[in-house]
C-alpha positions in Angstrom: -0.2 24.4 -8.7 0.3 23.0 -12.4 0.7 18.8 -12.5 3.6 17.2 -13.9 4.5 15.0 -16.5 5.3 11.7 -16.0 8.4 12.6 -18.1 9.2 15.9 -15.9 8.6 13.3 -12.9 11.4 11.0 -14.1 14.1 13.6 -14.8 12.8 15.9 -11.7 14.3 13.5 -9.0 12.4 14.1 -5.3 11.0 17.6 -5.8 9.6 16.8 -8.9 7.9 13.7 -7.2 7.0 16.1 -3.8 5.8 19.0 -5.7 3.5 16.0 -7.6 2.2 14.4 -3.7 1.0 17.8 -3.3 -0.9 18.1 -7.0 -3.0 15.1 -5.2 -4.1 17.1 -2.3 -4.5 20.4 -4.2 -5.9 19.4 -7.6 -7.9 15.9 -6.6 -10.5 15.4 -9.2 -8.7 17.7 -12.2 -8.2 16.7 -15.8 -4.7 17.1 -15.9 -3.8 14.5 -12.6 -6.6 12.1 -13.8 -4.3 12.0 -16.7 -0.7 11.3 -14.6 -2.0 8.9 -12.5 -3.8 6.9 -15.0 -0.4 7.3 -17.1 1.5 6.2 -14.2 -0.9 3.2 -13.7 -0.4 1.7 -17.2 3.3 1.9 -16.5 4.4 0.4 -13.5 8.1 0.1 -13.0 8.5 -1.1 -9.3 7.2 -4.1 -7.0 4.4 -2.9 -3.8 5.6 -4.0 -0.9 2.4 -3.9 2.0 3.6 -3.8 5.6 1.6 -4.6 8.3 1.8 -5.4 12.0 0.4 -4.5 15.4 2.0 -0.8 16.5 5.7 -2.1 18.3 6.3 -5.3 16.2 9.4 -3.6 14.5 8.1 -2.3 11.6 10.1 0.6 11.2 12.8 -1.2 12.3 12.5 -3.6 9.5 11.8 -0.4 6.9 15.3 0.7 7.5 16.7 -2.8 7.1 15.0 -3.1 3.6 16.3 0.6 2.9 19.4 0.0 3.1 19.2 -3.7 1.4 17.9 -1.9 -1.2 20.4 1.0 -1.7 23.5 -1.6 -1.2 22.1 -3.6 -4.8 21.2 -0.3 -6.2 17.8 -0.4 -6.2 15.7 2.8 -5.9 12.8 2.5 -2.8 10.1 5.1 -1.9 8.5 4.4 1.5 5.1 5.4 2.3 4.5 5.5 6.2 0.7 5.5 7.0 0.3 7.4 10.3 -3.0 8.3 12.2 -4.8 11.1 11.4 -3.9 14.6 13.4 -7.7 15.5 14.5 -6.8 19.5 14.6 -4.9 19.0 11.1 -6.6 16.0 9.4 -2.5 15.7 8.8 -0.7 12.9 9.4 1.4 12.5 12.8 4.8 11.6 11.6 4.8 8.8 14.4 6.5 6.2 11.9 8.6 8.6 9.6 10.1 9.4 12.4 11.6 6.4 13.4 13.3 6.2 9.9 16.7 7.1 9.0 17.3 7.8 5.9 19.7 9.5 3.8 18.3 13.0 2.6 20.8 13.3 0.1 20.6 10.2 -1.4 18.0 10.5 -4.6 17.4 6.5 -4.6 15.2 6.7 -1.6 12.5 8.7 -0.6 10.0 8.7 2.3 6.8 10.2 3.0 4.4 10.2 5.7 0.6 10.2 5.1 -2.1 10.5 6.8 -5.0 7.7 7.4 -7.7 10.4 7.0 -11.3 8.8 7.9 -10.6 5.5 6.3 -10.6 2.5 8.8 -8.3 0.3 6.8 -6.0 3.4 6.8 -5.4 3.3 2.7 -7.1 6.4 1.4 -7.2 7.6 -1.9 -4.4 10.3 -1.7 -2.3 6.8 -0.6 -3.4 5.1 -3.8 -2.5 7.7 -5.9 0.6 8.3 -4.1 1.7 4.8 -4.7 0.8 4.2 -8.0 3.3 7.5 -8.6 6.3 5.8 -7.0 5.1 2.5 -8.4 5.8 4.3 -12.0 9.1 5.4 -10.7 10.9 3.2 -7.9 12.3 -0.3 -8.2 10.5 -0.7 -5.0 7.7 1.2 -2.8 6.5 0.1 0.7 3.6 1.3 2.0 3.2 0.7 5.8 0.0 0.6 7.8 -1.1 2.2 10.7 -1.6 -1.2 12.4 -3.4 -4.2 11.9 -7.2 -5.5 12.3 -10.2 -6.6 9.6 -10.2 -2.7 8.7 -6.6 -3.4 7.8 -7.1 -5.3 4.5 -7.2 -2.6 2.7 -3.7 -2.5 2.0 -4.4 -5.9 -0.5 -6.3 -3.2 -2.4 -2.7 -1.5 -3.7 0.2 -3.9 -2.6 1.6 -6.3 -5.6 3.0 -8.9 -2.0 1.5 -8.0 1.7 3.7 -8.8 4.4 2.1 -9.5 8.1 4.7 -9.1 11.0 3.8 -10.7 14.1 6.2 -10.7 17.6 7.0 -13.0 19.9 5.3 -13.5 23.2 2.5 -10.8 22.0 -0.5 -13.2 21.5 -1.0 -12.0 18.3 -1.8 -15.5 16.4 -4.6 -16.1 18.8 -6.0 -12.9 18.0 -5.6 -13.0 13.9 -7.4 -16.4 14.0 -10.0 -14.8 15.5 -10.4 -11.7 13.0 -9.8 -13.6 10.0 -6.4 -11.5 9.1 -4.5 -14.7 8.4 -6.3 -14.4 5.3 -4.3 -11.4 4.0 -1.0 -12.1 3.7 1.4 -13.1 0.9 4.7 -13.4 3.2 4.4 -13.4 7.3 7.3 -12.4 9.2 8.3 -13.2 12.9 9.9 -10.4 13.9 12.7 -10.1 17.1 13.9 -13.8 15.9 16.7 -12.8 18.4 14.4 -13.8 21.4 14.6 -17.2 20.2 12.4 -19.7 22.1 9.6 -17.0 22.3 10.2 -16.4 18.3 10.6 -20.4 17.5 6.7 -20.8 19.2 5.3 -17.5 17.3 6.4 -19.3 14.0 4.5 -22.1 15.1 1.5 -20.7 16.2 1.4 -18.8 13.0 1.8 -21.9 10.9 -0.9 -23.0 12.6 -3.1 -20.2 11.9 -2.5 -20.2 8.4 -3.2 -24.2 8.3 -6.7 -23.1 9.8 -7.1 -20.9 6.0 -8.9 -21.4 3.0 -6.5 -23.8 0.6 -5.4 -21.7 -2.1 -3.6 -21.5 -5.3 -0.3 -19.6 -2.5 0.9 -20.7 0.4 2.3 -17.7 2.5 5.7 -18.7 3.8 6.9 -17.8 7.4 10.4 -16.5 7.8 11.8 -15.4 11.3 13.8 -12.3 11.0 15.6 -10.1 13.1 16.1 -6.4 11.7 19.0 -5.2 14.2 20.9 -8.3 13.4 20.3 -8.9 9.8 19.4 -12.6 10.5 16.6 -14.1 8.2 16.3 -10.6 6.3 18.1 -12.5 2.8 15.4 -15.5 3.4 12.3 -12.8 3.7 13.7 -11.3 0.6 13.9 -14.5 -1.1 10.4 -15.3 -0.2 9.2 -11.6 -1.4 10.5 -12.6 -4.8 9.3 -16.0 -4.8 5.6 -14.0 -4.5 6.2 -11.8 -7.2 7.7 -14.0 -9.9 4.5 -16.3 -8.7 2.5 -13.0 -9.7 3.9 -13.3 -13.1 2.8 -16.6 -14.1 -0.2 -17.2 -16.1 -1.3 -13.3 -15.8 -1.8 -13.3 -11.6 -0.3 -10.1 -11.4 -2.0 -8.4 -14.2 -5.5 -9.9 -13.0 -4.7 -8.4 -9.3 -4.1 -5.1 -10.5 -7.5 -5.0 -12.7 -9.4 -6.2 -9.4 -7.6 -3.5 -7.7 -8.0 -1.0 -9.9 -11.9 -1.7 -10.5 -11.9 -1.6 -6.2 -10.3 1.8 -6.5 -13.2 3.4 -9.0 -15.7 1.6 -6.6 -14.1 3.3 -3.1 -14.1 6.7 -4.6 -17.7 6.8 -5.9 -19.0 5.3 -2.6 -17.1 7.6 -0.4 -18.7 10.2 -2.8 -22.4 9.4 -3.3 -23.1 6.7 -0.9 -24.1 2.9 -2.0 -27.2 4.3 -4.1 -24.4 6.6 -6.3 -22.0 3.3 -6.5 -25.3 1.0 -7.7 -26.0 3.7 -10.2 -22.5 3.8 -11.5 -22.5 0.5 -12.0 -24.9 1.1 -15.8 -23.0 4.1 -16.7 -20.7 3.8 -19.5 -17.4 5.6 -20.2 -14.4 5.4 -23.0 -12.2 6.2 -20.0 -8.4 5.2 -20.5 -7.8 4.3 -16.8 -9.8 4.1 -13.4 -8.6 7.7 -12.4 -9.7 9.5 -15.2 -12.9 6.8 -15.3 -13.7 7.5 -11.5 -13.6 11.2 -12.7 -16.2 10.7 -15.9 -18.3 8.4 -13.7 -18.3 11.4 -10.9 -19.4 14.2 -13.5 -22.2 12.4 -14.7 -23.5 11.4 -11.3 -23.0 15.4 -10.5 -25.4 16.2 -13.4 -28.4 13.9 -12.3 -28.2 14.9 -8.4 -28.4 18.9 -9.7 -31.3 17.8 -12.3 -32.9 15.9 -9.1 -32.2 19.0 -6.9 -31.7 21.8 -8.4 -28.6 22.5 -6.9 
């Protein structure tokens, strides 16, 4: 299968960018989508929305909401669903993509499930790339979680703003106090704001929590939402944007995705060679033009010393 252009991606509509989602599975590690992805990096049209929440918390629900929020200002918005690994397949289980109505012949949106492979925080590389794709393309991309625990931060590692949902009545600020997750997000929503009293002490608990964090330069805000009635949906989005024209003061944004990026190159050689390969990546120098095509160079040369160690 030959990789795209960037260009071709842009004029192709959705099966350009599907026939591309399947260039990362088929041609990881090549020349040629080293060179996309790092072109798509450097040219990032669209905001990354992470979702996260404990499995039943609505975030499908809410998915839908900001789908169709999205196609009513006409805005373009690619979803990413992370769902759990098949253990026959490897493949993801469509769990959360199925729960999503969309529109299949509408070309502003486009959805596509993906599977956590062996990665705990459920982000793996295939994600990335897949992200920083629509990222190049789509005035928005959500990328949504498997579910939410320590293992979970990975999702920092490629959302511009992460959003934490939390329901009423579920105990869940107890437990995120105790796991440090009140750490992660940007914006925290209180979903099922319908249930009122129950949703009311939620937000509180979770203001709570986040009074318990580390003082830092952001705040996240707590907005109480309700996806099936709309209520509270125009305050989260006005709380999203708050974040992101945050991000574009005094460089925040650009900073974030350097860290990110440099976390991406890291992951990948790890997964790869262990710690020992990542410590030894660390002294090797490369005119690389972007972390894909950099974790690629730093790959080939740590190829060349295992077979001159092994013979293999």
């Amino acid at each position: 299968m030959s990789v795209p252009s960037l260009a071709e991606l842009r004029s192709g509509g959705k099966p350009a960018l599907a026939r591309a989602l399947a260039a990362i599975e088929t041609e990881a590690n090549s020349p040629a989508l080293a060179a996309l992805l790092d072109e798509a990096c450097a040219t990032p049209k669209g905001h990354v929305l992470g979702l996260t929440g404990t499995p039943g918390v609505g975030k499908s629900t809410l998915i839908n909401a900001l789908i169709a929020r999205a196609r009513a200002t006409h805005k373009t918005i690619a979803v990413i669903a992370v769902d759990p690994s098949s253990k026959a397949t490897g493949g993801a289980l469509l769990g959360d993509r199925a729960r999503m109505t969309t529109n299949p012949d509408d070309k502003g949106v486009f959805v596509r499930s993906m599977a956590a492979r062996d990665r705990l925080g459920g982000i793996s590389n295939e994600t990335i790339a897949a992200a920083v794709l629509m990222r190049a393309l789509y005035d928005r991309v959500i990328v949504e979680t498997v579910g939410v625990g320590q293992s979970e931060s990975d999702i920092a590692g490629i959302a511009d703003t992460v959003l934490l949902c939390i329901q009423p009545g579920a105990g869940d600020s107890l437990q995120f106090m105790k796991a440090g997750v009140m750490e992660l997000p940007d914006v925290v929503a209180v979903t099922k704001g319908d249930l009122g009293a129950a949703a009311r002490r939620a937000r509180a608990d979770v203001e709570g929590a986040l009074g318990l964090s580390a003082p830092g330069e952001w705040k996240a805000p707590v907005v109480t939402i309700s996806a099936t009635t709309g209520d509270g949906l125009d305050l989260l989005d006005e709380a999203i944007a708050k974040h992101a024209a945050f991000l574009g003061e005094d460089g925040r944004g650009a900073k974030r995705m350097q860290k990110q990026e440099a976390a991406w190159v890291d992951e990948a050689i790890k997964a790869r060679f262990g710690s020992e390969g990542l410590e030894a990546a660390r002294d090797i120098k490369t005119d690389a033009p972007g972390p894909f095509s950099r974790e690629a160079a730093l790959a080939e040369v740590l190829r060349k010393r295992l077979k001159a160690l092994t013979g293999k």
